[in-house]
C-alpha positions in Angstrom: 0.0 0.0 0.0 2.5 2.6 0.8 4.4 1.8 -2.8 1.4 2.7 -3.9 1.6 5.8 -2.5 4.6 6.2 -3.0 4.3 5.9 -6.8 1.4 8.9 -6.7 2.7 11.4 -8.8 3.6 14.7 -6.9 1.6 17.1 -9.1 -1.7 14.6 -9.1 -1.2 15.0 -4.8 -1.1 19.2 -5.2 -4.0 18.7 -7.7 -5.8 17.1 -5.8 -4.9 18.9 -1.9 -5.8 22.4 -4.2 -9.4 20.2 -5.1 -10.1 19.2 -1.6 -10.1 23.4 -0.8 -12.0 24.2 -3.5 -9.5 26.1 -5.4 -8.1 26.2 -8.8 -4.4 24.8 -8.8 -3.0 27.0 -11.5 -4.9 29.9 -9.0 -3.7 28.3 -5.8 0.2 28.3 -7.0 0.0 31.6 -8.5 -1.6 33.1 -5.0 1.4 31.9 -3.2 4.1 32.7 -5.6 2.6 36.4 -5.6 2.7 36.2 -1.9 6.8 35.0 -1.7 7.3 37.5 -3.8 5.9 40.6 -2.3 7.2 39.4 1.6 10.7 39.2 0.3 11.8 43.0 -1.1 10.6 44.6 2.3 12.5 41.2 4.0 15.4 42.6 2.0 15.0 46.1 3.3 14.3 45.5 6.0 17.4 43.2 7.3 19.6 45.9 5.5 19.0 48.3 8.0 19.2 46.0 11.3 22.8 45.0 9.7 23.8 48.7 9.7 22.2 49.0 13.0 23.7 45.6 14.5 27.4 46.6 13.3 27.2 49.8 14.9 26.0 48.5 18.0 29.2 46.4 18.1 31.5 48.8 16.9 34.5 48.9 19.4 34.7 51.7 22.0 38.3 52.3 23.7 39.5 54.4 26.5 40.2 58.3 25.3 37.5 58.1 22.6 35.1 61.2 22.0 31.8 60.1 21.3 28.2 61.7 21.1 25.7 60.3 22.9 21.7 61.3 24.1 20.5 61.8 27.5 18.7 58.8 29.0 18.8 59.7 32.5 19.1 62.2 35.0 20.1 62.3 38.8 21.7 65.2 40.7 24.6 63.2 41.2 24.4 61.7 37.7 23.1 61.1 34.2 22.6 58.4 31.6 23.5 58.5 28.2 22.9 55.9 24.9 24.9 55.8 22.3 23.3 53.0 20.4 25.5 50.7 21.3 25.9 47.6 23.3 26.2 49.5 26.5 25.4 52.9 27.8 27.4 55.4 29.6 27.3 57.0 33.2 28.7 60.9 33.5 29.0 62.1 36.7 28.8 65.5 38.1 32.5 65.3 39.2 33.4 64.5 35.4 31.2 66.8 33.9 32.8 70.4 34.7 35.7 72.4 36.2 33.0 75.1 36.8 32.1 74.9 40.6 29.2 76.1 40.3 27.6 73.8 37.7 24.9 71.6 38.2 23.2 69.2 35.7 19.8 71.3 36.7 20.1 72.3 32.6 20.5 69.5 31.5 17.3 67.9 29.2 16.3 64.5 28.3 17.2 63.4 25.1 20.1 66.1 24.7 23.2 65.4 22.7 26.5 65.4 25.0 29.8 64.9 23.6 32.0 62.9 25.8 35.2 61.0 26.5 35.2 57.9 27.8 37.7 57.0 31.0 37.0 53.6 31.6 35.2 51.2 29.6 33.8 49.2 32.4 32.7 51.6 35.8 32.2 48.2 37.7 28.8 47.8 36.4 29.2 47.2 33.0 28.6 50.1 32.1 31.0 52.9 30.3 32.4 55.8 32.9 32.3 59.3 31.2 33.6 62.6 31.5 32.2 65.7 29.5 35.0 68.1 30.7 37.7 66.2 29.1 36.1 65.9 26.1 35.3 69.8 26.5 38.5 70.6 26.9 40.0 68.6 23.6 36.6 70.2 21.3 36.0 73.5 23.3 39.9 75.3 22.1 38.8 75.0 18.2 35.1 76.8 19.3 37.3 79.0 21.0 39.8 79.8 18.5 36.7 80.5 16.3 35.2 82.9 18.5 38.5 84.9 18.5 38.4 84.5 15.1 34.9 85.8 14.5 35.0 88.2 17.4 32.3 87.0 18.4 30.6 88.5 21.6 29.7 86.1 24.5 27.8 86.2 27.8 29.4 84.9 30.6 29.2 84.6 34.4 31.7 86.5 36.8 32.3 83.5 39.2 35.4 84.3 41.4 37.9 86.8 42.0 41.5 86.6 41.8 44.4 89.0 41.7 44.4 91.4 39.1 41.0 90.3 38.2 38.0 88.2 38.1 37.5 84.5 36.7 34.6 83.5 34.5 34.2 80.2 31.9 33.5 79.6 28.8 32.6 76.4 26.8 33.5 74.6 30.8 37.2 76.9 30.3 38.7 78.5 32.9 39.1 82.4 31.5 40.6 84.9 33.1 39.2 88.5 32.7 42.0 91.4 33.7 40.2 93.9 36.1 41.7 96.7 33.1 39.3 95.0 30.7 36.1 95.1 33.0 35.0 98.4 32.3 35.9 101.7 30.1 36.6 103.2 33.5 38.9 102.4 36.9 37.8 99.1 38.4 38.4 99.6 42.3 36.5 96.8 43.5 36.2 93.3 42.2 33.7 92.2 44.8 30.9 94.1 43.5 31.6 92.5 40.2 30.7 88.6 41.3 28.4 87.0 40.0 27.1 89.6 37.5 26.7 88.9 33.8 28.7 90.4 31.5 29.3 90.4 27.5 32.7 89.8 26.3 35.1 89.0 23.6 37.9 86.3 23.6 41.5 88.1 23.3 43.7 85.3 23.7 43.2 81.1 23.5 46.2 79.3 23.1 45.1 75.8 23.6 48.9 74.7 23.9 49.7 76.6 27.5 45.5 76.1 28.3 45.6 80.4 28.4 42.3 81.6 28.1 42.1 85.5 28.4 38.8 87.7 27.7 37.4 91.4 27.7 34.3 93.7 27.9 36.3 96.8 27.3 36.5 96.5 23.6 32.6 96.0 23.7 31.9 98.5 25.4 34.4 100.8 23.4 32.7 100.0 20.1 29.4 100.8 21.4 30.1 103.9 23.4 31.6 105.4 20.5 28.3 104.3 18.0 26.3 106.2 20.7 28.8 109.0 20.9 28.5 109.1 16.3 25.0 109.2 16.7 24.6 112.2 19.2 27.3 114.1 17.2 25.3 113.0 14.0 22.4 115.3 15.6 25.1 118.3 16.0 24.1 121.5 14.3 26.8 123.3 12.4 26.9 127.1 13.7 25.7 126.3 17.4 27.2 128.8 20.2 27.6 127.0 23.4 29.8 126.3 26.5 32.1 124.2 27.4 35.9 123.2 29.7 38.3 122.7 28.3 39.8 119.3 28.7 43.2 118.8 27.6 45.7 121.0 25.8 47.7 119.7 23.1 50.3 121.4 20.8 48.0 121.7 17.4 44.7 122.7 20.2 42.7 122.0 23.4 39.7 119.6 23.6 37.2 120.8 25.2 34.3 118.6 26.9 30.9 120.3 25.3 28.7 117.6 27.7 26.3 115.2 27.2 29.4 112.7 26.1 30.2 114.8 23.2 33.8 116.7 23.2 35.2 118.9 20.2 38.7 120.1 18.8 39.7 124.0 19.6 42.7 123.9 16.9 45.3 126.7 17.6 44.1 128.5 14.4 40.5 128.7 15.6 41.4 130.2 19.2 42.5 133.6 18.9 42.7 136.5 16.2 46.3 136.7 17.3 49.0 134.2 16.0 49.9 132.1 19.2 52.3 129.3 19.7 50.8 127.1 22.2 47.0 127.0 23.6 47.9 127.6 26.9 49.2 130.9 26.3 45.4 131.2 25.9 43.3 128.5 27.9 44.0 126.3 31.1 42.4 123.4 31.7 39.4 123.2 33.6 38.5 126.5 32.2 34.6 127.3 30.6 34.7 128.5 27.1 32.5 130.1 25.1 32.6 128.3 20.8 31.1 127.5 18.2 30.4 124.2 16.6 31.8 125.6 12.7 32.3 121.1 11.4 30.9 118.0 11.7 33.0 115.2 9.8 33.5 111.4 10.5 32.1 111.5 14.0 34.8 114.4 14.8 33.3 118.0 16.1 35.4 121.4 14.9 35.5 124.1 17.3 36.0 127.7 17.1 36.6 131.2 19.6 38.0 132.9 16.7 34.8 132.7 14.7 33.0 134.4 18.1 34.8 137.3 17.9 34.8 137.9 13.8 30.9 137.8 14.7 31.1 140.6 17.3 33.4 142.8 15.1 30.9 142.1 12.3 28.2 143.2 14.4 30.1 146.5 15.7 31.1 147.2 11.8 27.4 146.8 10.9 26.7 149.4 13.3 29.2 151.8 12.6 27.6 155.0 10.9 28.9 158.5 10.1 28.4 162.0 11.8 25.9 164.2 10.5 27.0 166.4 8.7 25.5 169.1 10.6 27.0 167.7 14.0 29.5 169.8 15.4 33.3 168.6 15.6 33.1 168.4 19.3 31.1 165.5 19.4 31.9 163.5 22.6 33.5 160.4 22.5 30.7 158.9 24.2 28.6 160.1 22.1 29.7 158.3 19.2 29.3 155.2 20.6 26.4 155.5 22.9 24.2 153.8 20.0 26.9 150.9 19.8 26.0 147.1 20.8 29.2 145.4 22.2 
């Protein structure tokens, strides 16, 4: 009996299997050829992308490697990070900063940190991190690029040493000279803890780890754009007051207030040739001039110009004796009608 079997054809068994379930054969064999054949390009696809997955889940990680990895986890003392891999990561707070006073309080779930790993095993199979090493290796090249750039940057004033005050940048220790706090004198760094301040990087030399920055040049740059823009609203021929600052060989400056200060230049301060200002002015003394140019942010002062206005005047005013008017006319006379 079972030669019998045996001896069945394979085709009459399908026939008659595709018979028995009330379907075609030719229909039967081409449903499930269809079927193979649309399950196996998304098969294809799909096991191509767990292979690029898989080997970069297994892709060695050594001891002084940089890698990028998103936050998992977060403890005070602690966070988590995945890297896709095999194994995640532990940064602690110790290894995350040289700043004192940072916490990971900013830190957000699913953030991208860049870190170095220390150890490949912390004891619990896990990697053991640190961010400020990593910092320290990528930070100089943002740094060198913000000196580049001169690009301005807020930072944090967070201690005070000698000759001035500490504040960091990119996890950096900079160091701010107490010169380049402010345009003017800086007598107490105490009152300058804490505060906020922009600045500019002046120096990063990754070599001797020499990280120096300023405000001054900041707030050069824009005291002098407010300075152009009040002298922008200057009007040419405008009498006023002002001391007189400085003397100097070719003139004396003289503050006119509000910010704004002019050049006197020798030529314009007397009707008589003179050979230095200060046979003229002193410092500290109020003077009477008149704003005569306005060029390139730069005011042009004149006394001169004062007095060829009151002999103008006087000349203006000037008229003859009648001719009727006796020769004795008194000197005082003459001149009674005059406006000095």
């Amino acid at each position: 009996m079972s030669e019998q079997i045996n001896s069945i054809p394979e085709d009459t068994i399908l026939s008659a299997s595709a018979e028995k379930a009330g379907v075609p054969e030719t229909e039967n064999i081409t449903s499930e050829a269809a079927e193979v054949s649309e399950a196996a390009p998304a098969s294809s696809e799909t096991m191509a992308d767990y292979e690029a997955e898989i080997a970069a889940s297994f892709k060695p990680i050594h001891e002084g490697d940089i890698l990028t990895g998103t936050v998992i986890g977060i403890s005070e003392e602690e966070i988590t990070l995945d890297f896709g891999t095999y194994t995640d990561g532990i940064l602690r707070l110790e290894d995350a900063s040289d700043d004192p006073s940072f916490t990971f309080n900013d830190i957000e779930m699913g953030q991208k940190l860049s870190v170095t790993v220390l150890r490949r095993d912390n004891g619990e199979g896990r990697l053991l991190l640190s961010m400020k090493e990593a910092t320290a290796v990528l930070a100089w090249d943002r740094l060198q690029q913000l000196l580049d750039n001169q690009t301005p940057i807020t930072v944090k004033i967070g201690g005070i040493v000698k000759g001035g005050v500490i504040a960091y940048v990119e996890g950096i220790r900079g160091f701010i000279p107490a010169s380049k706090l402010s345009l003017d004198y800086v007598e107490n760094l105490e009152e300058w803890l804490n505060k906020e301040i922009t600045v500019r990087v002046i120096t990063a030399d990754a070599e001797d780890k020499r990280l120096v920055l300023s405000a001054r040049e900041l707030l050069r740059e824009k005291a002098e754009e407010e300075r152009k823009k009040k002298v922008s609203n200057v009007e040419i021929g405008l009498v006023t007051e002002g001391t007189v600052e400085s003397l100097m060989p070719y003139g004396a400056f003289v503050n006119l207030g509000n910010g704004l200060s002019g050049l006197l230049h020798i030529s314009q301060i007397s009707q008589q040739r003179i050979k230095h200002p200060g046979v003229v002015l002193k410092e500290g003394q109020t003077v009477k001039v008149k704003i005569i140019g306005v060029k390139d942010g730069k005011i042009s002062l004149s006394m001169k110009a004062l007095e060829d206005v009151a002999a103008t005047q006087i000349e203006e005013e000037v008229f003859e004796l009648p001719e009727t008017e006796a020769a004795t006319t008194s000197l005082a006379s003459l001149f009674k009608n005059i406006r000095l």
